[in-house]
N, C-alpha and C positions, 0 to 999 in steps of 0.2 A: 504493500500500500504506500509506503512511505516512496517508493520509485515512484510510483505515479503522482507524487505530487512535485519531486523534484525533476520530473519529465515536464511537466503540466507549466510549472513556473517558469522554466529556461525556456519552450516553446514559447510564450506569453511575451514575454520577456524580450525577445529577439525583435519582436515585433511593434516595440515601443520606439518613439526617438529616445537618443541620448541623454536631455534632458530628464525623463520620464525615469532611464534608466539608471542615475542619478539619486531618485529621488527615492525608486525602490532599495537601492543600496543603503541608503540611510536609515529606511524606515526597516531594513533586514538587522542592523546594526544595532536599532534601537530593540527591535523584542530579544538581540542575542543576548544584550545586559539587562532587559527586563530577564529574561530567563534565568542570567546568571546569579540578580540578584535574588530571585526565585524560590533558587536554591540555596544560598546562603542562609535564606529564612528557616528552610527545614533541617540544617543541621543541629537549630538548636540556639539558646542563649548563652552568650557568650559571660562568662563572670571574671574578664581579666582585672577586671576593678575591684573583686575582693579584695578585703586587708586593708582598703586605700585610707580607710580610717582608726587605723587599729591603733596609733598612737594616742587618739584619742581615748579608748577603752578604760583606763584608769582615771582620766579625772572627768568624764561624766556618762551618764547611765543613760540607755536608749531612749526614755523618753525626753531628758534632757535634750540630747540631739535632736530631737524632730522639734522640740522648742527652738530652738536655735536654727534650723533651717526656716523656718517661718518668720522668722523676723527679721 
């Protein structure tokens, strides 16, 4: 299936101007990084930012901090 559609677009394709052909490259360009980022999403959350506050841990208590973030 997938042949026939990369059959189907290059036929299509061929038969555009320049211009046209152009404009299909970018907008091919544009779902390859929608896709790429796509998938970036289903890997998962990333938590490289653990820790980033761990100096803090000794001189105030969780709710302290969400105090302090709000103000």
């Amino acid at each position: 299936m997938i042949v026939l559609y990369e059959e189907e677009i290059l036929k299509k394709s061929k038969q555009l101007p320049d211009d046209l052909k152009k404009e299909v490259l970018k907008f091919i360009v544009r779902l390859l990084k929608k896709n790429e980022n796509m998938n970036e999403k289903k890997k998962g959350f990333k938590f490289n930012w653990e820790g980033g506050l761990s100096e803090l841990k000794n001189k105030f208590s969780s709710v302290e901090l969400q105090h302090k973030v709000l103000e």
